[in-house]
Legacy VTK file of the C-alpha trace (Angstrom):
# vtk DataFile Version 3.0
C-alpha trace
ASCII
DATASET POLYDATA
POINTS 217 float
2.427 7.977 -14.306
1.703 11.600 -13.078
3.494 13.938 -10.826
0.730 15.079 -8.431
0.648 18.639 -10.176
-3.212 19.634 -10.556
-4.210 21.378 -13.665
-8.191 21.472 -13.309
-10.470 21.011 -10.911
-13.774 19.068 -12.531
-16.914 18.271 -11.590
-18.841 15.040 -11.370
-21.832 15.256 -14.080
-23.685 12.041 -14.131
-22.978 8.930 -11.774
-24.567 5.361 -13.683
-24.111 1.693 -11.587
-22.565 -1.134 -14.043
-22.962 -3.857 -11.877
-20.548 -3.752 -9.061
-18.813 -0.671 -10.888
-19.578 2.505 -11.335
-19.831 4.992 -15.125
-18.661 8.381 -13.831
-18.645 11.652 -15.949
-16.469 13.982 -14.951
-16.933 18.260 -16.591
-13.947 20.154 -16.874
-12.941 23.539 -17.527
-9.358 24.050 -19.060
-8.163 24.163 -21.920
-5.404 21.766 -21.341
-7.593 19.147 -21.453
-9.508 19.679 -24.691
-7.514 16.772 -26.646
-8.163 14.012 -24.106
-8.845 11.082 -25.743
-10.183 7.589 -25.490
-7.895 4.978 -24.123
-5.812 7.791 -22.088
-5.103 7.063 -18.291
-6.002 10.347 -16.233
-5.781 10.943 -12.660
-9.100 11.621 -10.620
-8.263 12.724 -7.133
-5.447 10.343 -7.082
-7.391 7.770 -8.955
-5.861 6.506 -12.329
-8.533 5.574 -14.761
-9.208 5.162 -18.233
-11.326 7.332 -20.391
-13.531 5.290 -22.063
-15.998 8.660 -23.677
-15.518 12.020 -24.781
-17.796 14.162 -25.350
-16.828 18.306 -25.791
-16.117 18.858 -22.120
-16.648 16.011 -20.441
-15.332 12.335 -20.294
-16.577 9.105 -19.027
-14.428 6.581 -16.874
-15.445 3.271 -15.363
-14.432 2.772 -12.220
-14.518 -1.047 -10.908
-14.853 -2.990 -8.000
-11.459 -3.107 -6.639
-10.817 0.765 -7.426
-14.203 1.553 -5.202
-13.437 -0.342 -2.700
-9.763 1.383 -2.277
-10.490 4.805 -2.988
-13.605 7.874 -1.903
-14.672 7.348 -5.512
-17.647 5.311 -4.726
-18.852 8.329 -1.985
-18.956 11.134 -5.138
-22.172 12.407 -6.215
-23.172 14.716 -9.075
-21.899 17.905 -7.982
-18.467 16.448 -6.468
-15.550 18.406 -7.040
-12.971 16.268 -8.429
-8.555 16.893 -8.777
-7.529 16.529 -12.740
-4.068 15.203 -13.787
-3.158 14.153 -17.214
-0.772 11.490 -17.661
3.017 12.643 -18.174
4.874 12.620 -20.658
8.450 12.203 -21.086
9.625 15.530 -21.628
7.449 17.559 -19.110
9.057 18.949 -15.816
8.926 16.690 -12.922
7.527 19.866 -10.727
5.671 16.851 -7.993
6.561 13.470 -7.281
6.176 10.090 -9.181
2.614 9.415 -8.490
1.129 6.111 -10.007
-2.527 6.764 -9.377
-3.192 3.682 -7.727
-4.102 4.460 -4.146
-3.605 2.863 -1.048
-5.728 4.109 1.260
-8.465 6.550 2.169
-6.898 8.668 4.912
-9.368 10.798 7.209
-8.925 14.659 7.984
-8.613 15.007 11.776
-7.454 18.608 11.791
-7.478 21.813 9.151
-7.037 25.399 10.126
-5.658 28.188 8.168
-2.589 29.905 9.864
-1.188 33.295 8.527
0.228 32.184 5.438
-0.731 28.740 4.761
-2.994 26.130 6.110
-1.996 22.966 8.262
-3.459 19.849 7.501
-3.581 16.727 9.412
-4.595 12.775 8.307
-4.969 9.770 10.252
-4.406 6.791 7.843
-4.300 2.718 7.981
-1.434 1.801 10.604
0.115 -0.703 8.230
1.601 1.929 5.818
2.950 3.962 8.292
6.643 2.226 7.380
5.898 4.237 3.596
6.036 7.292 5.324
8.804 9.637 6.866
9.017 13.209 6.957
9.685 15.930 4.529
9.039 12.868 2.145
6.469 13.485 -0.109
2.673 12.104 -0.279
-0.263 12.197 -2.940
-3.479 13.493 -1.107
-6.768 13.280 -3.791
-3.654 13.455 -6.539
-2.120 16.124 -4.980
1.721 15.794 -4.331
2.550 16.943 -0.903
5.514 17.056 1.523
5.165 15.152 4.904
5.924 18.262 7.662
5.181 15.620 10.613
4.316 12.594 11.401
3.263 11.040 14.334
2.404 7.235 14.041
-0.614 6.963 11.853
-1.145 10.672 11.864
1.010 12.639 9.390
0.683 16.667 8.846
0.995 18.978 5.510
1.729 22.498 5.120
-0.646 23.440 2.419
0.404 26.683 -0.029
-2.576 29.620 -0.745
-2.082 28.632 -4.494
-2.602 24.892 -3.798
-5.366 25.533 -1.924
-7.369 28.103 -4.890
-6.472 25.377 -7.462
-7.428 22.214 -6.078
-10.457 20.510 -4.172
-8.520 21.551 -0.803
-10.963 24.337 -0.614
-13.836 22.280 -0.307
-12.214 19.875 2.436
-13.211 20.025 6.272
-12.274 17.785 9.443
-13.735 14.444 8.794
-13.492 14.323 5.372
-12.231 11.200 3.779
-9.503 11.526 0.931
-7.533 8.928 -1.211
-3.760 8.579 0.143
-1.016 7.604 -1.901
2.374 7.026 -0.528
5.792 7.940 -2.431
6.902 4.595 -4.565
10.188 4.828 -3.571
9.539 4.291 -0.051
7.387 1.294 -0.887
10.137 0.029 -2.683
12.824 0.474 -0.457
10.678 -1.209 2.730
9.877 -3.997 0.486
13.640 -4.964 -0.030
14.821 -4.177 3.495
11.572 -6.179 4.546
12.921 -9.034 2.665
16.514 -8.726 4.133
15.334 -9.090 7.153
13.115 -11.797 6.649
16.209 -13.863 5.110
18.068 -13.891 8.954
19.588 -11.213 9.423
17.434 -9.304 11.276
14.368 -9.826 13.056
13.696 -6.419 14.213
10.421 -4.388 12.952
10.611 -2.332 10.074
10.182 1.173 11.366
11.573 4.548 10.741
14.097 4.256 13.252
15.246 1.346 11.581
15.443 2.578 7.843
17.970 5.057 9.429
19.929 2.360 10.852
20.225 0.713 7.841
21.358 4.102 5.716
18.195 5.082 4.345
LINES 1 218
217 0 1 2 3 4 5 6 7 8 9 10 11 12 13 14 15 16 17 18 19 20 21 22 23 24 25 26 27 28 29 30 31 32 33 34 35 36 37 38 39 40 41 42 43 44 45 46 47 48 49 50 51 52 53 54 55 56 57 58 59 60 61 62 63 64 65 66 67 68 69 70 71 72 73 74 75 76 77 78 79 80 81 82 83 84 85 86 87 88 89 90 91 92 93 94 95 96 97 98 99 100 101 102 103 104 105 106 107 108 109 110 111 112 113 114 115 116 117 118 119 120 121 122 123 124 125 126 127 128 129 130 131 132 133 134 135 136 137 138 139 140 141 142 143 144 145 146 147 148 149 150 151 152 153 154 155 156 157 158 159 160 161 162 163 164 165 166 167 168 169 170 171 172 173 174 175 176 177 178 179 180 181 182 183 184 185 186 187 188 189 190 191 192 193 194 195 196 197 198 199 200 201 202 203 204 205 206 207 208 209 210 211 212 213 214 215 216
């Protein structure tokens, strides 16, 4: 579990094929990370994996099939910027969201412009999670947890912080960009059992967000 709070930015060292899957070694920089250790879960721009190597500053992961076929990890390259989250534990401060690193979807970048104080984002992502998503909810985007300031069908918007932006791979993102999407649990959870009411005769209507506020969510 995570909280979408990024506390390095790392770098993709060395990239080895292991048949279908994929070795990655990943540098990083702070010093918060200097006890990682083998068997822990960390988050790579979104992505939970397991490290599998240490060695000083860097750590290997292996990254499978399914994982490369769901996420941008399969596009990175030596030289690829990458989002770093440790696991949480249970007494740190909840300063995101619940974030599970396992993503969704890879969302594209249709729009990203700096304004005076901030810069606006926007995402167009698979139709069929657009029921996960309302707004002012929040949203993981490469690991990063988010707040939803529009949305309009598949095409959601976020109001991105200067500080966000410094510390993150934001920086390095540009219209047409792909990035991993991960929508807020709760939601998922909440149109899964109204999904299932439905289906059991009561309703018959589509789940949508118009709906979920109908029903009292």
């Amino acid at each position: 579990m995570f909280t979408g709070i990024i506390k390095d930015v790392g770098t993709v060292k060395n990239v080895a094929r292991r048949g279908n899957g994929l070795r990655l070694t990943i540098e990083f920089q702070s010093e918060q990370f200097d006890d990682l250790s083998v068997d822990e879960s960390i988050s790579l721009s979104g992505a939970c994996q397991t490290v599998v190597a240490v060695h000083g500053k860097t750590f290997e992961v292996d990254t499978v099939e399914e994982t490369l076929k769901k996420t941008t990890l399969g596009s990175w390259r030596v030289g690829t910027k990458v989002n770093l989250e440790r696991a949480v534990r249970a007494s740190d401060r909840m300063g995101g969201h619940y974030v599970q690193g396992h993503v969704d979807c890879v969302g594209e970048i249709t729009e990203f412009r700096q304004l005076s104080a901030s810069w606006l984002c926007k995402i167009r992502f698979d139709e069929q999670f657009e029921p996960y998503i309302v707004p002012v909810g929040s949203i993981a985007v490469d690991g990063i947890s988010l707040t939803v300031a529009d949305l309009q069908r598949n095409v959601f918007t976020v109001a991105i912080i200067p500080y966000t932006y410094e510390h993150t791979t934001l920086k390095e993102r540009s219209v047409g960009d792909k990035v991993n999407l991960e929508f807020d649990i709760l939601g998922k959870y909440v149109a899964k059992q109204v999904q299932a009411f439905m289906q059991g005769g009561r309703f018959s209507a589509p789940l949508t967000e118009a709906r979920l506020k109908e029903l009292g969510y």
